[in-house]
N, C-alpha and C positions, 0 to 999 in steps of 0.2 A: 449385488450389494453385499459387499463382505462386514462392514461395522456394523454390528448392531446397538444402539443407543436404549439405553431404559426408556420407558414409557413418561418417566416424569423428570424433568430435567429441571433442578432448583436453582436460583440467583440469589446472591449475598443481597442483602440490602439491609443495612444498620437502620437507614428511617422508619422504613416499612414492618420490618421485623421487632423492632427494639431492643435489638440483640446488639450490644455496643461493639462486641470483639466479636468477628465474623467466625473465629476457630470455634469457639463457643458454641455457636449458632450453628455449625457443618457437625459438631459431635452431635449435638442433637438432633439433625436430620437422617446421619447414615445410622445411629443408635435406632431410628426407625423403620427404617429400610431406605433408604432413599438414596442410589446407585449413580447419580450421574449430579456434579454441582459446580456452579462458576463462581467464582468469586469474582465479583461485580464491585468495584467500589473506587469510584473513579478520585472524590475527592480525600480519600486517605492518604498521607504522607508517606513519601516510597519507604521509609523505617519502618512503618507500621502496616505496609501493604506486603511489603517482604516478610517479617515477621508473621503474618497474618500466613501469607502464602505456605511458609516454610512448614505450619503447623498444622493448615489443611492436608497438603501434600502427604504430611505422616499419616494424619487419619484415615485419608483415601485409599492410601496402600494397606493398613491393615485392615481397612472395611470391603476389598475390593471393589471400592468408587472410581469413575471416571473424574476428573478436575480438572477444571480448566480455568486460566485466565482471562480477563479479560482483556484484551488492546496491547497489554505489555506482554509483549514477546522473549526480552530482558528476564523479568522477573520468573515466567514459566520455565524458562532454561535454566535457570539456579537454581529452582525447585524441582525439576525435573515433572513438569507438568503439562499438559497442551493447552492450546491457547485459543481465544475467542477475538474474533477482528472484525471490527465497523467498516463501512463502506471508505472510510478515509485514514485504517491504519495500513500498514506493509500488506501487500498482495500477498495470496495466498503460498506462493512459490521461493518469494523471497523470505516470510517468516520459518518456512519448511526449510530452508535453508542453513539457518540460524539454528534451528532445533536438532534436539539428537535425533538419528535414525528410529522409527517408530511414534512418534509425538506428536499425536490428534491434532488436525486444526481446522477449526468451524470457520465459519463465516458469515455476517448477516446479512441481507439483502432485504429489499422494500419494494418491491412492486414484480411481479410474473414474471417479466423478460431479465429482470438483473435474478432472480431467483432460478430460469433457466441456463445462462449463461454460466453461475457460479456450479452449478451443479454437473452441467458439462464440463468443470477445469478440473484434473486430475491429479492438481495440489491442496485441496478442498477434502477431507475428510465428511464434513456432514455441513450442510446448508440452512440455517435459520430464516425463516418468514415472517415479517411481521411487521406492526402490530394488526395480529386478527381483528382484537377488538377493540373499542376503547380503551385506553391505558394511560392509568395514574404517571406512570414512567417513561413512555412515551408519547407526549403529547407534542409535540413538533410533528409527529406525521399520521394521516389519516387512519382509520380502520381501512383493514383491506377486505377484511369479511370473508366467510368460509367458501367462497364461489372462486376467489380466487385462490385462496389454499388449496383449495381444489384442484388448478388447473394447473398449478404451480409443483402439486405432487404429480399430475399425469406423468408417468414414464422417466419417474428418478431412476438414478441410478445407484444412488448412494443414499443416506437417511437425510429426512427435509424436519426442521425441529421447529413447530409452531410456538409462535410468539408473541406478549399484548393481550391481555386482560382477559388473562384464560383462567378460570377457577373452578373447583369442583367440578358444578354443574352445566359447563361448557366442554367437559374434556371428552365425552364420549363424540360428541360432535365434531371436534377438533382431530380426532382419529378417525371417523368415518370419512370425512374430507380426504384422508390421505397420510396425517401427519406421522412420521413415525415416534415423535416423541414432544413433550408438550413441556415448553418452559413454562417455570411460577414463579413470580415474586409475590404483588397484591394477594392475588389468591392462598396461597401458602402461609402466607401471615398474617390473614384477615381479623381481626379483634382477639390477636395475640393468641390464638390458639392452636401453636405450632407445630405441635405432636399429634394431635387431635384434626387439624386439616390435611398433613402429610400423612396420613394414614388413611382419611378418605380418599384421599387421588391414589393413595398407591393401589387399593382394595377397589378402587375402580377399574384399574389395567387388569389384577390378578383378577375380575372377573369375568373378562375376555378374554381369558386365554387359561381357563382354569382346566388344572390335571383333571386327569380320568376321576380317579380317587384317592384318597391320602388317609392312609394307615399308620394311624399312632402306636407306637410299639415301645414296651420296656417293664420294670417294674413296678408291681403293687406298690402304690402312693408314687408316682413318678409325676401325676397330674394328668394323664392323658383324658379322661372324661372332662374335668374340669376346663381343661385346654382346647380339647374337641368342640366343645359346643362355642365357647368365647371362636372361636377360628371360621367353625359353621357358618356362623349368622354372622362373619364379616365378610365371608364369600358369597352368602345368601346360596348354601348348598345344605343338603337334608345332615343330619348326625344322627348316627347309631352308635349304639355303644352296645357293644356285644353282648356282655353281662349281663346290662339290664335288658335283652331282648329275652334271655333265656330267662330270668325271671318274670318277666310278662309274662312269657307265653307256660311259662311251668307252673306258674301261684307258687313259686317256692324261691327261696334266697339261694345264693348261687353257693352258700355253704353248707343250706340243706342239700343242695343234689349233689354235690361231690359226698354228704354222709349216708344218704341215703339210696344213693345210686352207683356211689362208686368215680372215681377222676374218669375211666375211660368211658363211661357215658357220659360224664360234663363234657369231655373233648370230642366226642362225635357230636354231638350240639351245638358245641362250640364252631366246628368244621363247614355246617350245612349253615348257622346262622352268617358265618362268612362267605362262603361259595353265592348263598344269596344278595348279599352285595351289588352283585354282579349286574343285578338289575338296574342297579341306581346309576345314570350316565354319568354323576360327580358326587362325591359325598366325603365326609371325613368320618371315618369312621375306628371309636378307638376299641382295642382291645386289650384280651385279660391279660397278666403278667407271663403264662404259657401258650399264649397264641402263638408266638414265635420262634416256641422253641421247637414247635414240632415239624418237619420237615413238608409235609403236606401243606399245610397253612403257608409257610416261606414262598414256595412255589405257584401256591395260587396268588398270594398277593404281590405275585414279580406280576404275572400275568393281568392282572386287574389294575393297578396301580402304581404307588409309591410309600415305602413302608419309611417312618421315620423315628428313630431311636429318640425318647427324650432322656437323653443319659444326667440323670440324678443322683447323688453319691450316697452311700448308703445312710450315713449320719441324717441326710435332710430323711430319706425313708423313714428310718426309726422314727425320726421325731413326729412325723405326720401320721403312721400308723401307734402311737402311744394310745394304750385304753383303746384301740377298737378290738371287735369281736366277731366281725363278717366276713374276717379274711381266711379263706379255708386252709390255705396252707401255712398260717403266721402259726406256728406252735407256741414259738419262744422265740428267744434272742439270739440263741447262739445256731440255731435251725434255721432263722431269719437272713444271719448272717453267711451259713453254708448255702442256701438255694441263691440269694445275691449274686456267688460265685459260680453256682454254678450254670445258671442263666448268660451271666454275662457275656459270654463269648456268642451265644447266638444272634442276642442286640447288636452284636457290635457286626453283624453279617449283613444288618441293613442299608442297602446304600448312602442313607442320610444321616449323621448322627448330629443332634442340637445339645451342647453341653448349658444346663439350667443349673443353676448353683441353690437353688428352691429359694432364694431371697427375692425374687423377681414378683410384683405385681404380674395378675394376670396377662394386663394387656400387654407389658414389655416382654412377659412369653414368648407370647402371642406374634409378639415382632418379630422376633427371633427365632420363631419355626415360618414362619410365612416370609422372614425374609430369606432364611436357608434354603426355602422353595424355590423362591425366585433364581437366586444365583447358583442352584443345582441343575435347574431350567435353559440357565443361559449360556450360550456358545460363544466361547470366544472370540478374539481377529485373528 
């Protein structure tokens, strides 16, 4: 199986969603992570379906989203997109034909033996099944139920993408079955809560398949505590924050023990409270503005995990460190501004970096380090 498909595969639906202009509606789903989307809209007018297409298409490419269309083979080729085919549009071989070299094409299928056969044709990029369940949007054809997704994943070769009234609390099912990847419509736009339901399916995949550990890394007021813990309890994995463990376990502010112990006892403290990590099978754990600089520390968290840069520019610093007094190395402004510099090049050694511009709500952070995850995660075709 060479493609890999995202875990959560979205469908346009203007009824269902209430999202009039589909482009609209695809900003706001890969703005939350959501890697793989069809544009489904059978009764929109080819001006507006092309129009529509042309502007997902852009999104896709600079979200690094999968897209695809739906039935129209035409309109994918102009947009430079791939394309999704019902049991009664062009065969898989002849719309590949029509397409440029490289360009996805799904296929759906309704019952085990047309879902076996599509799967054996090696014009067929990935296989759709369905409706699993009952479904608002397909109601012309039975549930087929997770017994036969089942049987229908036995011995794929290529990805099988369940489909049919699959929502949240069906998805972990719908992948035990077999499914490599679970369309939504219903589910995904359920009582208009768009953002807020794509975020629980996505944080349901990422927590089947969650990293070792994820090491926040960068500078004083960059958010990594604040971001760590909101990230944590969407994983449902433990959070530490290094700082405060050495204040727990010392009864002292991490400004008192750099004054009255000196930086290179903070950072052998520092060292053992991270080396102990180690214990934790997954955890996000953030650390202090010199955790990274030091070479020792780089090295253990290559080994342990994934360190990820939340690169915030000095301006949003300052303005978030104004009037505090816990930060032991903040002197002044223009000292503030020289350790910035000279930090920076170590951050920038971590294989992940998440540029935050500090105007961001927590949770759209949030998106944006765990969707970095994901697509740091994933292997190309």
């Amino acid at each position: 199986m060479t493609l890999r498909l995202p875990p959560v595969y979205a469908l346009t639906d203007r009824a269902a969603s209430g999202v009039a202009d589909p482009s609209a509606l695809a900003a706001r789903l890969f703005a939350v992570g959501v890697r793989a989307l069809q544009l489904r809209e059978k009764a929109q007018p080819d001006r507006e379906l092309l129009a529509a297409a042309e502007a997902i298409a852009a999104l896709a490419r600079a979200a690094g989203a999968r897209f695809f269309v739906n039935d129209r083979v035409d309109v994918a080729r102009i947009v430079g997109a791939g394309v999704h085919l019902g049991e009664e549009d062009l065969p898989a071989a002849e719309a590949r034909a029509l397409l440029p070299p490289g360009a996805l094409v799904g296929v759906s299928t309704h019952d085990v033996p047309a879902a076996r056969r599509a799967l054996a044709d090696s014009a067929a990029d990935y296989v759709a099944f369905g409706p699993v369940f009952e479904s608002a949007t397909k109601t012309a054809r039975p549930a087929r139920g997770l017994a036969d997704l089942a049987r229908a994943a036995a011995g794929r070769s290529r990805p099988l993408v369940a489909i049919g009234g699959i929502t949240v609390d069906r998805l972990d099912a719908v992948w035990d079955a077999g499914a490599d990847s679970a369309a939504m419509v219903g589910g995904l736009y359920a009582g208009g809560r768009i953002e807020e339901n794509a975020r629980a399916a996505l944080d349901r995949a990422r927590r089947r398949r969650l990293p070792r550990r994820i090491y926040l890394v960068g500078f004083m007021g960059a958010g990594k505590s604040t971001l760590g813990r909101r990230i944590a309890l969407r994983l449902s994995v433990p959070f530490v924050d290094l700082d405060e463990e050495i204040e727990r376990t010392s009864g002292r502010t991490v400004r008192a023990v750099f004054e009255e112990s000196g930086e290179a006892a903070f950072r052998e403290r520092e060292a053992e409270f991270l080396a102990a990590t180690e214990a934790l099978p997954a955890a996000v754990v953030a650390t202090g503005g010199g955790c990274f600089a030091q070479e020792g520390n780089r090295r253990r968290i290559a080994r342990l995990g994934t360190a990820v840069f939340l690169d915030v520019g000095l301006e949003t610093v300052r303005a978030r460190l104004k009037g505090k007094t816990d930060r032991p190395l903040f002197v002044s402004e223009d000292q503030l501004g020289a350790l910035f510099a000279a930090r920076a090049s170590f951050y920038r050694m971590a294989p992940l970096a998440v540029r935050l511009d500090g105007a961001e709500a927590v949770e759209e952070a949030a998106d944006r380090v765990l969707t970095a995850l994901d697509d740091f995660a994933t292997i190309p075709v």
